[in-house]
Every structure is written in C-alpha cells, then in structure tokens.
N, C-alpha and C positions, 0 to 999 in steps of 0.2 A: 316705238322703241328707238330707231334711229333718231331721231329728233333731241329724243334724251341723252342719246350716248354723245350727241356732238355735241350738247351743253356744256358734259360734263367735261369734255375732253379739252373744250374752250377756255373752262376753270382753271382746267391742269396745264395747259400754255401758259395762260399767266401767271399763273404761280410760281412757275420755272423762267419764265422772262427775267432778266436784268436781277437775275441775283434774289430775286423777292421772298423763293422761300427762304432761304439761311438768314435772310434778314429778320424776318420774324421769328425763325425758328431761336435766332441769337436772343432774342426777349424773353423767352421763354424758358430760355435754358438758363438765362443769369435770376431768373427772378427765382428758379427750383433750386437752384445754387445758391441763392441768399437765404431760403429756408431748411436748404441743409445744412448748411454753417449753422444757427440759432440752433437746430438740435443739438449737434455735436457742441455747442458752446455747453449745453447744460447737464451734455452726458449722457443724451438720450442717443442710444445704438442704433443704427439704421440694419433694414434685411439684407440688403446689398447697397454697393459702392458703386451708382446709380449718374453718368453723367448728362443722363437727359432733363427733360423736362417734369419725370414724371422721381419722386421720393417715395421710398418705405421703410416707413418709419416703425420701430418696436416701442408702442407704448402702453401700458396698464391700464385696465376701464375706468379707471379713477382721472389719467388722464385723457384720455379720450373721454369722457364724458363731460370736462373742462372744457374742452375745447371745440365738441361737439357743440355746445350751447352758441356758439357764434361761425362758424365753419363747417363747410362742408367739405368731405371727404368721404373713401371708400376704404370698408374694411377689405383688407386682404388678405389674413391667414391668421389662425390659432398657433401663436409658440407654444402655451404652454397654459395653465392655469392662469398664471399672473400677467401675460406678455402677449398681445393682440396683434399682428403687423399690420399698420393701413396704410392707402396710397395718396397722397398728396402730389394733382397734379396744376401745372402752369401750363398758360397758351399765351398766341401772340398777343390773347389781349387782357390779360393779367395787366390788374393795375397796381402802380408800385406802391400807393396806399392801400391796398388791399392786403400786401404780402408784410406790410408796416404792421399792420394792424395785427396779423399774424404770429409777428417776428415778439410783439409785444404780449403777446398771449403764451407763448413759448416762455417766453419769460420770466412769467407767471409762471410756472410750473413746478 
C-alpha cells in the first residue's frame, strides 16, 4: 500500500509543479464556457451559473434525445414533467472539435 500511495503522491507533484494544473484546468474551463454560451445563445436555461468545467443544462426529452444520439452526457435531476437538468462536463483533454461539434448540434435545436 505504501508503494501505491507514493505513486500517487508523485502524480500530485506534478501536477502542482510549474503551474501545470491551472494550465490545464484553463482548457477546460474555456472549452465548458464555450458550451455555455451556445446554450444561452438559444435560450436554453441552465440549473446554476456554473464557472467550472462542468454545465447543467435544463433541457426537455425531446432535446436530450437530439442530442443523446451523438453525445454523451449525465442526466442530473427531474425539474419537472417537461424539463430534465443534465451535466455536461470538459477536461483537459477536451478537443475543441469535439465541443464544435457540439456547439453545432446546440444549434440545431
């Protein structure tokens, strides 16, 4: 178990070295930030005003089932009959065609 824990602890050095995590955490947060924008472009309400990486989005089964079809995401609460909240999240290695691809599906909606 010692062995493991110094692994892990090794990880966490570096990840703290020279700035390394905010550097990637910045990726991640601009690419959640660009698909929060594209909702609110369409009107679509979010659960909270969210400045991390991670979005919650209020959309209807109709849209989520749109979007299901190419995206993956997690549902995360029942509003209401009509209104589903799910999370859409980014990490450092979110690609920004991936979130294009997204932004265009949003779009569509």
């Amino acid at each position: 178990m010692l062995a493991k824990g110094r692994l892990l602890g090794i990880q966490f050095l570096e990840l703290f070295s020279n700035n390394l995590y905010m550097t990637i955490a910045r990726h991640a947060v601009r690419q959640a930030m660009r698909i929060k924008e594209a909702f609110a472009a369409k009107g679509i309400a979010m659960l909270v005003d969210s400045p991390t990486n991670q979005q919650f989005v209020i959309l209807t089964p109709a849209q989520i089932a749109a979007l299901n079809e190419e995206f993956l995401f997690s549902i995360w609460a029942t509003i209401d009959s009509e209104h589903i909240a799910v999370r859409f999240c980014t990490s450092w290695a979110t690609k920004t065609e991936s979130v294009d691809r997204l932004i265009e599906a949003i779009n569509r909606l």
